[in-house]
C-alpha positions as CSV (number, residue, x, y, z in Angstrom):
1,X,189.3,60.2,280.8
2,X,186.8,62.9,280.9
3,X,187.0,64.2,277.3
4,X,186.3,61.0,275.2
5,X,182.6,60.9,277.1
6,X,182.2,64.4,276.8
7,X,183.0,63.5,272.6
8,X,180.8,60.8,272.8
9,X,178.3,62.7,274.4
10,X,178.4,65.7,272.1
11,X,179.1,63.3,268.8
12,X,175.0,61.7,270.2
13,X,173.5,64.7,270.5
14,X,174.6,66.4,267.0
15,X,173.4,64.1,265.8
16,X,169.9,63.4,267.7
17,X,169.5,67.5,266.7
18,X,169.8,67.2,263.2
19,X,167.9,64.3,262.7
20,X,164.9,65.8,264.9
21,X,165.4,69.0,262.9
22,X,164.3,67.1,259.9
23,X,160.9,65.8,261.9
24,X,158.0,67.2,261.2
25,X,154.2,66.6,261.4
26,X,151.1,68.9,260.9
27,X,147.7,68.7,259.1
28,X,146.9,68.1,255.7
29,X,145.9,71.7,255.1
30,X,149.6,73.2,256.4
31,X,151.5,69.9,254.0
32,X,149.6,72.0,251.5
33,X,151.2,75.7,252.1
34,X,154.7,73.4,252.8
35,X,154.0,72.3,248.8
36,X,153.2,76.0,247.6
37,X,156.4,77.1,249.1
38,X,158.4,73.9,248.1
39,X,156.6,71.9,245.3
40,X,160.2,69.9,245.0
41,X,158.5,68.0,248.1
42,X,156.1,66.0,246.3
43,X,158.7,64.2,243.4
44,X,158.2,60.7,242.6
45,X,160.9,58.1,243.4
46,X,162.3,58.1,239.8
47,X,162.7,62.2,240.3
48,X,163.9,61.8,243.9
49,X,166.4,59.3,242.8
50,X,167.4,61.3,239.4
51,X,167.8,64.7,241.9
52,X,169.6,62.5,244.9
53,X,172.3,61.3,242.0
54,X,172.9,64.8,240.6
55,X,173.3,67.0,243.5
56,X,176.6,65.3,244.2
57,X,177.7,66.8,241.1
58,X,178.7,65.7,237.5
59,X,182.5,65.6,235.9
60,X,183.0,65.4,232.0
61,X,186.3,63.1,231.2
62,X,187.8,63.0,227.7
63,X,187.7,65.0,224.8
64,X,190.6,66.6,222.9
65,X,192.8,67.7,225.7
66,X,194.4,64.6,227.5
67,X,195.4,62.5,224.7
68,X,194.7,59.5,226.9
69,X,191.0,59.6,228.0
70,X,190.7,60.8,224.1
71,X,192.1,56.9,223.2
72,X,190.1,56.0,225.7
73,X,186.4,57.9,225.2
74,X,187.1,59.7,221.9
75,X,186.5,63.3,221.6
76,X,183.1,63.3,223.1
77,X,183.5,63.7,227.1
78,X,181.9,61.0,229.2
79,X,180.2,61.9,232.1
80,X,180.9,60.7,235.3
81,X,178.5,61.1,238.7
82,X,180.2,61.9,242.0
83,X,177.7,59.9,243.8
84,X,179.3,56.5,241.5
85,X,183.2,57.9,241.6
86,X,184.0,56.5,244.7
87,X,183.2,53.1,244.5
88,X,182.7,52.0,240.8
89,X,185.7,52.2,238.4
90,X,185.4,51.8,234.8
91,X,182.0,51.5,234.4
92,X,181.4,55.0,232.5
93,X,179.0,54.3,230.0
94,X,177.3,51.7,232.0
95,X,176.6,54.2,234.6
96,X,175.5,56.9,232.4
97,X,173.1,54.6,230.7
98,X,172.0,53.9,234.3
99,X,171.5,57.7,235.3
100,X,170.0,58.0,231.8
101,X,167.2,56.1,232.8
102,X,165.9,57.8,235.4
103,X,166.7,61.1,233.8
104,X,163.7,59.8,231.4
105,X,161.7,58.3,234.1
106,X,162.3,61.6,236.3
107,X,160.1,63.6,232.9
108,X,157.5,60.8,233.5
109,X,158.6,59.1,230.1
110,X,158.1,55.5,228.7
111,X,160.9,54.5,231.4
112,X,159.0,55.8,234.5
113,X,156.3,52.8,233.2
114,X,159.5,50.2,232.9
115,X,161.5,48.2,234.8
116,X,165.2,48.9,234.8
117,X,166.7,45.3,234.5
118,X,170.7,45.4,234.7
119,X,172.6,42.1,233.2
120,X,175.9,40.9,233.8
121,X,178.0,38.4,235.0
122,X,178.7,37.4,238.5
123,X,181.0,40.3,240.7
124,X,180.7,42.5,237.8
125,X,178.4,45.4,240.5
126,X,174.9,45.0,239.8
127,X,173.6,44.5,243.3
128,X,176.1,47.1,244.1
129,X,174.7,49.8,241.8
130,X,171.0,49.0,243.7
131,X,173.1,49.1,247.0
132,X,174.5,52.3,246.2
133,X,171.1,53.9,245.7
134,X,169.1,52.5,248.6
135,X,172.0,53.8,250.6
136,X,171.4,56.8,249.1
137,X,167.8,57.2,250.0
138,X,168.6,56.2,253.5
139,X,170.8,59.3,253.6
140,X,168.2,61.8,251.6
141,X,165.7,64.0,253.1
142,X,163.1,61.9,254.7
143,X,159.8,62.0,252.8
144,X,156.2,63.3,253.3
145,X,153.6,60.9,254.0
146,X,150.0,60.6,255.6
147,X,150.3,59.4,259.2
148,X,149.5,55.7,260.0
149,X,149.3,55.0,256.1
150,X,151.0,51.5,256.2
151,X,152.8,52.6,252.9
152,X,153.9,56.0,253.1
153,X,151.9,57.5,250.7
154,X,151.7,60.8,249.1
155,X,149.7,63.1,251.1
156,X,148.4,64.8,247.8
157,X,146.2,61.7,247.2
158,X,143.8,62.8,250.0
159,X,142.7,65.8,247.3
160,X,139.6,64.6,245.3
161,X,139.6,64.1,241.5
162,X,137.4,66.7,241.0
163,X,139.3,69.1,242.2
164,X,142.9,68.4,241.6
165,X,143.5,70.4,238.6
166,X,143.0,73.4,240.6
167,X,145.0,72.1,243.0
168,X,147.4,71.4,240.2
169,X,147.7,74.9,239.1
170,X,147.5,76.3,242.3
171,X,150.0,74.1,243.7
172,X,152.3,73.7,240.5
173,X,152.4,70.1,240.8
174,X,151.2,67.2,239.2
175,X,149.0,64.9,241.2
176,X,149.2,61.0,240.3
177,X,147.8,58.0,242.6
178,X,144.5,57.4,244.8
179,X,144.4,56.2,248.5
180,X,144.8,52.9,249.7
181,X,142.2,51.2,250.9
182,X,143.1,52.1,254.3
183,X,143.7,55.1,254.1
184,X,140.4,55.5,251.8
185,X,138.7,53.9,255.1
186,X,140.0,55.8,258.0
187,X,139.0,59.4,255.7
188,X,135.7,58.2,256.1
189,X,135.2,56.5,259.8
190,X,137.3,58.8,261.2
191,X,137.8,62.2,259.9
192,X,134.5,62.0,258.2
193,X,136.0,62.9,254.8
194,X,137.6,66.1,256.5
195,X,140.9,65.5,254.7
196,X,142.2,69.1,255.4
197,X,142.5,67.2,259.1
198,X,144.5,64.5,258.3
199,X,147.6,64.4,260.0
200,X,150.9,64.3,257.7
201,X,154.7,63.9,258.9
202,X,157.8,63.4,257.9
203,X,159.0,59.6,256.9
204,X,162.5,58.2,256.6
205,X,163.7,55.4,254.4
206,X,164.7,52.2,255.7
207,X,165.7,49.4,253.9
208,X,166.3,47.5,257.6
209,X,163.0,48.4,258.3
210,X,161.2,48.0,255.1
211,X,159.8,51.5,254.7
212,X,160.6,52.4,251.0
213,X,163.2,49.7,250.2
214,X,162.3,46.0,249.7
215,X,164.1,43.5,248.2
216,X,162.9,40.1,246.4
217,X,165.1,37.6,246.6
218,X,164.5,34.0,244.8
219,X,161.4,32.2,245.6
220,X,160.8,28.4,245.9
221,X,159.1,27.9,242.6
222,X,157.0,25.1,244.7
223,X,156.2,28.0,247.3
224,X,155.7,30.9,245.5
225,X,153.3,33.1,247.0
226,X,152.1,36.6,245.6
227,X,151.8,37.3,249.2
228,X,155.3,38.3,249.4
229,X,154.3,41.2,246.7
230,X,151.5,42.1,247.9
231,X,151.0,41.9,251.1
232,X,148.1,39.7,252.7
233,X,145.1,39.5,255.1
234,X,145.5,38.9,258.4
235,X,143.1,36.4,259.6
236,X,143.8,37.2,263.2
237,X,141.2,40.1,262.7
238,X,138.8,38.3,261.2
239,X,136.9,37.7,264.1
240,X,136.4,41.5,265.0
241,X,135.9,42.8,261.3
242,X,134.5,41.2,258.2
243,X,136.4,40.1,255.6
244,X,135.5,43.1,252.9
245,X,136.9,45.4,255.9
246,X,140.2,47.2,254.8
247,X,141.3,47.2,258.6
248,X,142.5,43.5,257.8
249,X,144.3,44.1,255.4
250,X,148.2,43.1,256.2
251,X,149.8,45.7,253.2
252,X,153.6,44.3,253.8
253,X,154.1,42.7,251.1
254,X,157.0,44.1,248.7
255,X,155.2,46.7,246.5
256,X,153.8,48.3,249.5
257,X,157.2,47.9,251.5
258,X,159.2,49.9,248.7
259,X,156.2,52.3,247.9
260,X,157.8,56.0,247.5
261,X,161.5,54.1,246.8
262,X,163.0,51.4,245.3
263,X,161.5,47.2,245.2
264,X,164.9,44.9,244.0
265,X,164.3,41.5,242.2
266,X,167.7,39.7,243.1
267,X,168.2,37.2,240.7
268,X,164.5,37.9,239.1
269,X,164.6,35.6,236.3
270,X,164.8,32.4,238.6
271,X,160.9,33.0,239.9
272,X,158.3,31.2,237.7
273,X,156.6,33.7,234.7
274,X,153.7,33.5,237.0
275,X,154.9,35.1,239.9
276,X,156.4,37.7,237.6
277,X,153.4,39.0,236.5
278,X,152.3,41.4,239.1
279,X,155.0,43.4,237.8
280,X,153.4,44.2,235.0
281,X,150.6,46.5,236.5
282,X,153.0,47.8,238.9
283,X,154.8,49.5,236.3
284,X,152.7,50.5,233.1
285,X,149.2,51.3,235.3
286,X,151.2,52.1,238.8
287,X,149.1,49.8,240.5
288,X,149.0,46.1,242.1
289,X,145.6,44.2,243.6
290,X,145.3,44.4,247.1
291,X,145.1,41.5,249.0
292,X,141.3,39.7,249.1
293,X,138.5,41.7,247.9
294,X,140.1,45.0,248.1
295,X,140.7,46.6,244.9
296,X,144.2,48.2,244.1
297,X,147.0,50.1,245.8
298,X,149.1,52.5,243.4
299,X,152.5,52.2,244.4
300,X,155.2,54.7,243.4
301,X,158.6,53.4,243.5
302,X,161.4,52.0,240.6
303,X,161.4,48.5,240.1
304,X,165.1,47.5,239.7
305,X,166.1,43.7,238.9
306,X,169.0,41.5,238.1
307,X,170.1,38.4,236.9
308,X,173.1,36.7,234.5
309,X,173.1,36.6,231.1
310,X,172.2,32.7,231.0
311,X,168.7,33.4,232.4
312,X,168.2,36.6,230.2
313,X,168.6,34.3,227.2
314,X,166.4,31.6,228.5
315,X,163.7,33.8,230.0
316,X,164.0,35.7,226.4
317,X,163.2,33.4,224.4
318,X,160.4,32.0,225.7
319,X,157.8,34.2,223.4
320,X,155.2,33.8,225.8
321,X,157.0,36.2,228.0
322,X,156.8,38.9,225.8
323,X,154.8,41.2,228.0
324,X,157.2,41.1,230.4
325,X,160.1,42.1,228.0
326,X,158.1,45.1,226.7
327,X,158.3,46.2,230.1
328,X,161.8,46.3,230.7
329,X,164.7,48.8,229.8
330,X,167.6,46.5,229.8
331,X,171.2,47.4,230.6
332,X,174.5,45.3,230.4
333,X,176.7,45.5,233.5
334,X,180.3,43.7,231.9
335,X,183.4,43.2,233.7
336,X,185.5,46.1,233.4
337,X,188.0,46.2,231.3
338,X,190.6,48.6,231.5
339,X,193.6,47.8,234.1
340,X,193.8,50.9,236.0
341,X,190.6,50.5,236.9
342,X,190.9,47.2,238.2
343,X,193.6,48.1,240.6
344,X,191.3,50.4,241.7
345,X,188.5,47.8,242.5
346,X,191.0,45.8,244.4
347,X,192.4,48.8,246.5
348,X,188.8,49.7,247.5
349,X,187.8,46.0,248.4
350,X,191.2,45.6,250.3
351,X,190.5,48.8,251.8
352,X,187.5,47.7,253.9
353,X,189.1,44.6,254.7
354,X,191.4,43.5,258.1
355,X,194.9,42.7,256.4
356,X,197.1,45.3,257.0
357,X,199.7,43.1,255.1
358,X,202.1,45.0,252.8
359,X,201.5,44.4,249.3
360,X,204.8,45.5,246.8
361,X,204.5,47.3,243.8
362,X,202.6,45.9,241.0
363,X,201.3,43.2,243.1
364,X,197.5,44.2,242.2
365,X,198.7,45.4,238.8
366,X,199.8,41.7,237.8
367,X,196.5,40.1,239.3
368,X,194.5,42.7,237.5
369,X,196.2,42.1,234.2
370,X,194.8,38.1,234.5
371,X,191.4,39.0,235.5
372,X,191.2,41.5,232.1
373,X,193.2,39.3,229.7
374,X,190.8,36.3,230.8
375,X,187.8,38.5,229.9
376,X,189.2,39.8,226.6
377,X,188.0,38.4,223.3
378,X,190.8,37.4,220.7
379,X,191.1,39.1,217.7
380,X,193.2,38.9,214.8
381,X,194.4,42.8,214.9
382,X,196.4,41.9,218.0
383,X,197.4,39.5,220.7
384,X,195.8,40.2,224.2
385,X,197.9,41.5,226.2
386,X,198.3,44.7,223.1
387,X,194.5,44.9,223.4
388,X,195.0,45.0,227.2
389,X,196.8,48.0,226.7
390,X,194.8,49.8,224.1
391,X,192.1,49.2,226.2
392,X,193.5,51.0,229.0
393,X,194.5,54.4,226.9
394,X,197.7,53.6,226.0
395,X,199.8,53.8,223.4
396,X,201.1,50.7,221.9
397,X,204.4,51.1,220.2
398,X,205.8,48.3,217.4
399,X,208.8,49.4,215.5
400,X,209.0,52.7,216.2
401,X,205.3,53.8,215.8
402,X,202.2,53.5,217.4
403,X,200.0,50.7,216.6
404,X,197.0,52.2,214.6
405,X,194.8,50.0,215.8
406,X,191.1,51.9,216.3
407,X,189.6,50.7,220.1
408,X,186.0,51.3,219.1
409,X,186.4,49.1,216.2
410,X,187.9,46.5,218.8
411,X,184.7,46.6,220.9
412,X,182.1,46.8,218.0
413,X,183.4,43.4,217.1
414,X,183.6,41.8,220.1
415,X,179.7,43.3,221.7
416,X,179.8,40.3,224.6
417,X,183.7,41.4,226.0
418,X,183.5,41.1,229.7
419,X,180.7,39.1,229.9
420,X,182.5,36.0,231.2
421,X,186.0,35.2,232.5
422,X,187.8,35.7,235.7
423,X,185.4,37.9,238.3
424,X,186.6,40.4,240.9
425,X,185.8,38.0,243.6
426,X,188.3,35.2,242.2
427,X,191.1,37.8,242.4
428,X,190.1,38.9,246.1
429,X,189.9,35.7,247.1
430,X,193.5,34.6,245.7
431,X,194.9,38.0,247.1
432,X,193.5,36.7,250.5
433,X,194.7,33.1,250.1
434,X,198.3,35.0,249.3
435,X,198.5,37.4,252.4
436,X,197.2,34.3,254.4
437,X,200.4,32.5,253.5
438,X,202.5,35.3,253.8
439,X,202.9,37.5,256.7
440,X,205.7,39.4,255.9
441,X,204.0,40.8,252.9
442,X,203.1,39.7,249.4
443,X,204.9,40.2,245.7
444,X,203.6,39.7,242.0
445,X,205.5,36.7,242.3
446,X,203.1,35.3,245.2
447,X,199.9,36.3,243.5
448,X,200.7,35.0,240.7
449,X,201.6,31.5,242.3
450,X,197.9,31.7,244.2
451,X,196.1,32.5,241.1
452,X,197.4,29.5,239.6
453,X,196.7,27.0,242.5
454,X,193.3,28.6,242.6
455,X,192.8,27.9,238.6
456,X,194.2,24.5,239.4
457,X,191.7,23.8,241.9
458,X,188.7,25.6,240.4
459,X,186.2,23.6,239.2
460,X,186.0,24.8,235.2
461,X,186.2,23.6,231.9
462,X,189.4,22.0,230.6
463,X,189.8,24.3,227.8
464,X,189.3,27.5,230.2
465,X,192.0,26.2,232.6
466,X,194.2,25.8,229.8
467,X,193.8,29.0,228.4
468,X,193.8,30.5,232.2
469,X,197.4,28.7,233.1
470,X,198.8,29.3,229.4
471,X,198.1,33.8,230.5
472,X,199.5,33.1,234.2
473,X,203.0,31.3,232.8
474,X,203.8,32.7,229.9
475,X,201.7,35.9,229.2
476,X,202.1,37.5,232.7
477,X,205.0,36.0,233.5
478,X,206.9,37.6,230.7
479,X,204.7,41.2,231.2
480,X,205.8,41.2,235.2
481,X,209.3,40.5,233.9
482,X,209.6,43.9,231.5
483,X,208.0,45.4,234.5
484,X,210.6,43.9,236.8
485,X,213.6,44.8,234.4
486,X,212.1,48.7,234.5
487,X,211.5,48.6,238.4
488,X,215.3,47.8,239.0
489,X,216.1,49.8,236.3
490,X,215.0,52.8,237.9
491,X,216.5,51.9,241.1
492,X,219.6,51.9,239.6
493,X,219.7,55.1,237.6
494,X,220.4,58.1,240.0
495,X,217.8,60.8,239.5
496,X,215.9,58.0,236.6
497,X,213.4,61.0,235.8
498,X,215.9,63.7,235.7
499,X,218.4,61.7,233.5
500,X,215.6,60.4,231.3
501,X,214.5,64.2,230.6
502,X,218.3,65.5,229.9
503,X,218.1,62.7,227.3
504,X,214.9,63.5,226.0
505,X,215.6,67.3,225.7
506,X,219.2,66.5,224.0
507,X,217.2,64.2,221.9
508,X,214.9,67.0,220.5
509,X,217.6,69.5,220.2
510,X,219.2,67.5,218.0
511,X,216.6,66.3,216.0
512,X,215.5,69.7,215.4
513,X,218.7,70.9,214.5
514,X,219.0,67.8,211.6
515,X,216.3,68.9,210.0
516,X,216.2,72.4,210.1
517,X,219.7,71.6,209.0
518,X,221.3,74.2,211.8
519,X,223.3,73.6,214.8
520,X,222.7,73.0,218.1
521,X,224.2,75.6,220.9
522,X,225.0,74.0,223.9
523,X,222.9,74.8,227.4
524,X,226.1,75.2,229.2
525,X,229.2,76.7,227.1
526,X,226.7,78.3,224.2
527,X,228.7,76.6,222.0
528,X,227.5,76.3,218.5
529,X,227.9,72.4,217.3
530,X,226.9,70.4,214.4
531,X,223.9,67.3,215.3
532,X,225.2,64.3,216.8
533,X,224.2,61.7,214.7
534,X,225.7,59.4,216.6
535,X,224.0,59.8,219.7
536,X,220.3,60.4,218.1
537,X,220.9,56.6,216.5
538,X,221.9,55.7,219.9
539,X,218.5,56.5,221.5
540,X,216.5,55.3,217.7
541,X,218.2,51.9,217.6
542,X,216.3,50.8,221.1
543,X,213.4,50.5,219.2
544,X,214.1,49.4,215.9
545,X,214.6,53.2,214.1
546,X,217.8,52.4,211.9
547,X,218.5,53.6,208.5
548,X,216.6,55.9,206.3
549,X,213.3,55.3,208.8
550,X,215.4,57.6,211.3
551,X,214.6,60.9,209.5
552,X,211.3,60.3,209.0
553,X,210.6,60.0,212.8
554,X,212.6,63.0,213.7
555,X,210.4,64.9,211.7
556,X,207.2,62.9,213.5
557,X,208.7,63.6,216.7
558,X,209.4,67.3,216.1
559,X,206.1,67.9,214.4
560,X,204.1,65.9,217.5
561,X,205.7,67.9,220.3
562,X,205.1,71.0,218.3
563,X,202.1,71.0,218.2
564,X,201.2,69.9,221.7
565,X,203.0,73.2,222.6
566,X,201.0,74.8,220.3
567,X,198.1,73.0,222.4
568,X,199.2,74.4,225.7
569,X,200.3,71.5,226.3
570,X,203.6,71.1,228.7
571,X,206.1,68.5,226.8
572,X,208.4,66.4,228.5
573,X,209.8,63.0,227.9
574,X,206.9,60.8,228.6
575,X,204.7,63.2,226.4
576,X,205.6,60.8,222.5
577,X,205.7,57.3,223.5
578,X,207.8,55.9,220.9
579,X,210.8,58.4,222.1
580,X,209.6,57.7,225.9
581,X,209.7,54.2,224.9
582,X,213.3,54.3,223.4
583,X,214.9,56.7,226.1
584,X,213.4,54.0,229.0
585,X,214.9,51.2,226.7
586,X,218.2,53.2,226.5
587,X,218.1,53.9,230.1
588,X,217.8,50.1,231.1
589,X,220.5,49.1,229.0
590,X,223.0,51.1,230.1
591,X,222.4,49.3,233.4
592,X,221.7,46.1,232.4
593,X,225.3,44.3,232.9
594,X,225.6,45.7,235.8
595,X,222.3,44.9,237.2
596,X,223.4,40.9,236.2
597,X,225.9,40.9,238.0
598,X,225.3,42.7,240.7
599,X,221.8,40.9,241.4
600,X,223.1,37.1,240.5
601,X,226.8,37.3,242.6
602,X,227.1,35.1,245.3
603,X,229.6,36.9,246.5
604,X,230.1,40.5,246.2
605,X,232.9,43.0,246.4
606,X,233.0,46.2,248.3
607,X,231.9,48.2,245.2
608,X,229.2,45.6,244.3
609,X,228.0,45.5,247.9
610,X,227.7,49.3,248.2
611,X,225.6,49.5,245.1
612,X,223.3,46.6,246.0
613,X,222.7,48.1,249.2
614,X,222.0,51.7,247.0
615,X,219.6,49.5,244.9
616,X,217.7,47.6,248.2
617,X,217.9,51.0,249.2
618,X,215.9,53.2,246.3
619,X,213.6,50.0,246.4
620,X,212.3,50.3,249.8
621,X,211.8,54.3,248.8
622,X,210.0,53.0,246.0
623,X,207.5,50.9,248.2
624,X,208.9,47.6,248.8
625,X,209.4,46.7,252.5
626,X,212.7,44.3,253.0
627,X,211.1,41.4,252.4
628,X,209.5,42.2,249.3
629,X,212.7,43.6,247.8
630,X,214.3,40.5,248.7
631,X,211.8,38.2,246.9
632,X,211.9,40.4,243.7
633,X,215.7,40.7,243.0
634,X,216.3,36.7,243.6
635,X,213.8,36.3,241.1
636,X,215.3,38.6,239.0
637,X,218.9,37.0,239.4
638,X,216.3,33.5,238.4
639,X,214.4,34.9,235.7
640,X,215.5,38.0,234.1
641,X,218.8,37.9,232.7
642,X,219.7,34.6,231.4
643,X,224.0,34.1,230.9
């Protein structure tokens, strides 16, 4: 019993050190020898920000040597920021347009003068992006500020105009911003313009505590008060100091709450033009009035905002709020698209949640694939569920080949893609509704039931929940069941990788030998033999390779694997998807029969019952629990094979 409190105890006081290692307060004139021997001390919040993001580190994905990220982000790499990777999937480029932005406004660029508006449906991350950075400043380095300032300000304001470009050069720093009025006052009454006395100290960002992260939500547009910017005057002083007295002032309003951090407009557009337009010295002259008679405050912080796409469109065209627009660096937030991803999402939000429910194989997979086909534009160079795929770096085969079918070209003609359709809240919520109803666990066959009781339900056009129930029944529905059919497939086959690579290396070795016209030596006798024909039309047939086609995609095959060796590369039978596609298609046809019968018998002999149990057996090692395997093979003795 004694060691937990003695954990406890030392878990407290860690932690109590290290924060009180961080305090630290002094004059003005030793914050100034602090700066000389650190000037990284005195960066703006778009620099702070831009530094916080990049010290966790920065991956490149794509290019020319993984043929799949080069489908998916051609051969320039993409570059992906630790401080996103953990909780936002397939949002690349929006993210790196994101950290691009305050890249600029970290130089003190246009963008540092601009607010950073991000647009996108509902549940597609915007207020998670913001999240993710006011977290971040919460966990950064507390800041330097003047003591008792109510906005944290830099202490470097204290120096006077006329000298700061020797302070600049001495320093090597720039010095932006004048005091508030407060602060202005108290240099004067108190310290009797000895600023080398004022006291400085260490500051740590709150967003609880609204000390350098505020957040705007909504206002009444019949109670919309600039207060709640601002700040305002608080009248219970008035009877002690006069109203031009800066000790009334009441500087809590959001722009002096977020000062040296981050101010978020939730749902910005909804506010009346009016209320909006405070912004607009806030970011081009990094200032806003101060409440009464007081003159300005300069604030230092990055104005961040979000809304939909409706009220971007409506707010836009209004030309009356043009100033506003030319203040704004605008970035689309879609849905993502790409179904690994998506699983991804789900897994995380499941993650945090309480069900400890067990969710079979492909469960997530199946709900994910409704969520992206919903958000998918249709175009006449494929149906969905082929864009689906292309979308998600794969290779598409049709007839032997791959369908050359260029994914850029896809999204250049459809620019609004996953700007409507099916959010990642929908999907939770039917994933919940599912586990809710089953306790033993849940199956692509019960999500898909939930997400169409939920479309059922939903209140949506009558067009959309056609289209929504036509991808549940008969889109999905016949993807899970090729999934299905490949699931007990493998369960089946003894060693399913190991066979599948003996077939794919007899494949080559025969194909090689055909057209080098030579023979093949066997692995195990060294027996010189001629090609087997026979057996290379065996494996070609599965996906439509038959007469004088077959030569040419020997030579395709040959020539592909060739030169991924020549690459580096390490071949196996997954490595050319048309032959991985055929040898998998093979592989589930030689067990397809028995599969049938084995799956749909009432009644089952002792051989029958002893390779059931083998197949319940390799499905539970797969990941099914009992129950799960259950559901799955009586679906598949309903569904799949059909006498």
């Amino acid at each position: 019993m004694e060691q937990p409190k003695t954990s406890f105890a030392s878990l407290i006081e860690k932690d109590r050190e290290e924060r009180t290692s961080q305090d630290w307060s002094g004059t003005f004139l030793e914050y100034l020898e602090k700066v000389r021997d650190n000037p990284e001390i005195t960066k703006l919040a778009h620099a702070r920000i831009y530094d916080m993001i990049m010290k966790k580190g920065v991956d490149l994905v794509g290019g020319a040597d993984d043929p799949r990220l080069q489908r998916l982000f051609g051969d320039e790499p993409v570059k992906t920021y630790r401080f996103f990777s953990d909780e936002f999937f397939g949002m690349e480029r929006t993210i790196q347009q994101f950290v691009r932005y305050f890249h600029s406004a970290a130089l003190q660029g246009e963008e540092s003068r601009q607010v950073l508006y991000l647009m996108g449906p509902v549940g597609s991350g915007k207020s998670s992006l913001v999240e993710r950075l006011e977290r971040g400043l919460e966990e950064a380095p507390p800041i330097y500020a003047i003591d008792g300032c109510p906005i944290r300000e830099e202490p470097l304001h204290l120096i006077p105009r006329h000298l700061r470009r020797e302070f600049e050069k001495m320093l090597n720093v720039r010095i932006d911003g004048d005091l508030c009025p407060i602060c202005r006052w108290r240099l004067k009454e108190e310290f009797n313009g000895r600023y080398e006395e004022m006291p400085v100290r260490t500051v740590s960002i709150s967003k609880r505590a609204r000390r350098g992260i505020a957040v705007v939500p909504p206002v009444d547009p019949n109670n919309q008060d600039t207060s709640v910017l601002i700040g305002s005057e608080d009248i219970s002083k008035l009877d002690r100091f006069s109203e031009g007295d800066p000790r009334v002032l009441d500087l809590n309003g959001a722009f002096d709450a977020g000062n040296r951090g981050i101010v978020e407009f939730i749902e910005v557009f909804k506010n009346e033009t009016e209320y909006l337009h405070a912004i607009l010295t806030a970011t081009q002259e990094k200032f806003v009035p101060a409440p009464g008679r007081h003159g300005t405050v300069y604030v230092d912080e990055c104005i961040v905002a979000h809304s939909n796409e409706a009220e971007w469109q409506k707010f836009k065209s209004d030309h009356t709020n043009e100033a506003i627009l030319d203040r704004i660096v605008m970035i689309r937030v879609p849905y993502n698209l790409r179904l690994s991803e998506e699983v991804k999402i789900y897994s995380k939000i499941l993650g945090k949640s309480g069900y400890r429910h067990h969710i079979a194989p492909h469960t997530l997979e199946v709900a994910a694939m409704f969520a992206i086909l919903s958000r998918l534009a249709p175009t006449p160079k494929c149906d969905l569920m082929t864009k689906l795929r292309l979308y998600n770096g794969e290779e598409v085969v049709e007839k032997g080949r791959a369908k050359k079918i260029d994914v850029d070209e896809l999204r250049d003609e459809a620019i609004s893609e996953g700007m409507s359709g099916i959010s990642t809240r929908f999907i939770v919520k039917a994933v919940d509704n599912a586990l809710a109803d089953s306790p033993d666990g849940i199956t692509p066959i019960h999500i898909r039931e939930a997400l169409i009781a939920m479309v059922k339900g939903s209140e949506m056009p009558d067009d959309r929940r056609k289209h929504y129930l036509e991808l549940l029944q008969d889109t999905i529905h016949k993807a899970y069941l090729e999934i299905l059919e490949k699931e007990i497939t493998r369960a089946f086959v003894y060693a399913y990788e190991e066979q599948a690579e003996t077939l794919f290396q007899n494949y080559l070795d025969h194909a090689e030998a055909y057209i080098n016209r030579t023979k093949v030596k066997d692995r195990n006798t060294r027996e010189e033999l001629q090609p087997d024909e026979a057996f290379l039309k065996s494996i070609e047939e599965q996906i439509a390779i038959i007469g004088t086609a077959a030569e040419g995609f020997r030579q395709e095959v040959i020539a592909y694997l060739w030169a991924a060796t020549r690459r580096g590369e390490k071949v196996h039978y997954s490595s050319y998807e048309p032959l991985k596609d055929a040898i998998e298609r093979k592989l589930t046809n030689s067990v397809r029969d028995i599969s049938r019968i084995i799956t749909k018998a009432r009644t089952r002999d002792e051989d029958q019952r002893e390779k059931y149990d083998q197949l319940v057996k390799n499905l539970l090692g797969n990941g099914y629990n009992s129950y799960s395997a259950d559901v799955v093979l009586k679906y598949a003795a309903n569904n799949l094979w059909k006498d």
